[in-house]
Legacy VTK file of the C-alpha trace (Angstrom):
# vtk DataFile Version 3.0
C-alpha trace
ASCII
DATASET POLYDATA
POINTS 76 float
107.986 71.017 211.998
109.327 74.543 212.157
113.006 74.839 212.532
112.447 77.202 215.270
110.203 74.884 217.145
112.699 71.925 216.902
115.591 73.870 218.374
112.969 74.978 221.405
112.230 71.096 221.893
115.876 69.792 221.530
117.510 72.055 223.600
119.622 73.525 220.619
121.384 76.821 221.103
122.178 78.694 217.641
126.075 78.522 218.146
125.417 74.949 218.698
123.506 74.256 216.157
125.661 76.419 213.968
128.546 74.917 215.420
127.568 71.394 213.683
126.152 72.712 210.293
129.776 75.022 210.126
127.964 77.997 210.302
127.711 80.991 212.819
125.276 80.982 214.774
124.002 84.545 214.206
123.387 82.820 210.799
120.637 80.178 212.736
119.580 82.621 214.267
118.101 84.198 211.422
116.977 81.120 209.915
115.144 80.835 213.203
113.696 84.199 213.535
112.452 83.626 209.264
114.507 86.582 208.764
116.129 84.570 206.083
115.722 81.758 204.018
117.729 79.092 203.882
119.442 77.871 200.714
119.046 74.172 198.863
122.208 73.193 200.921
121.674 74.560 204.169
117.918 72.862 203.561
119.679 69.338 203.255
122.103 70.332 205.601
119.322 71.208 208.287
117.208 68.070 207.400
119.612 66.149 207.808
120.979 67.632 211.405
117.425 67.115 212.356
117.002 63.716 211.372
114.503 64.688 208.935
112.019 66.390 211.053
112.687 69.749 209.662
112.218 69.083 205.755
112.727 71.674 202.864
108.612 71.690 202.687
108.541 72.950 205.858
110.681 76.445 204.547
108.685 76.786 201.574
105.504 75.967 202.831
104.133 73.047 200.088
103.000 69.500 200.051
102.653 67.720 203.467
104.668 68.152 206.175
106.571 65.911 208.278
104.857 65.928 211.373
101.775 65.193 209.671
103.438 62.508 207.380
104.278 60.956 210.772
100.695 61.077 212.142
98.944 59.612 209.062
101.802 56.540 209.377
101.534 56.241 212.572
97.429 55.777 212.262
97.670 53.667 209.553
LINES 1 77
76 0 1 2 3 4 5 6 7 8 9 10 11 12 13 14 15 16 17 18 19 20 21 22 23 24 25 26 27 28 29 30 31 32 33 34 35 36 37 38 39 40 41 42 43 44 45 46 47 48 49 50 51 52 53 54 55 56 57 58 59 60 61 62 63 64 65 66 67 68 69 70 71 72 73 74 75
């Protein structure tokens, strides 16, 4: 799942969600918008605020992704 679509279906504001990860929020923002690329920490730091449904996979754009992990358990 995109990081940008999580926030829309959570409710998450950036300073919010800045607020928790100790980061501004203009900062999310960005991360939001793709107008920048998250670090390795602020990957774990994001997958982990999100309960894994934002994974570093998701940023780079290889191997599966969570949502469809989830699907392919969830039929199984």
């Amino acid at each position: 799942m995109h990081f940008s679509e999580w926030m829309s279906r959570n409710g998450e504001t950036n300073p919010g969600f800045g607020k928790k990860a100790g980061w501004s929020g203009e900062t999310v923002r960005r991360y939001r918008a793709g107008e920048r690329e998250p670090d390795h920490a602020a990957m774990a730091t994001i997958y982990a605020l999100t309960s894994g449904c934002v994974t570093p996979n998701d940023w780079v754009g290889v191997g599966p992704r969570n949502v469809d992990q989830k699907a392919e358990q969830l039929s199984t």
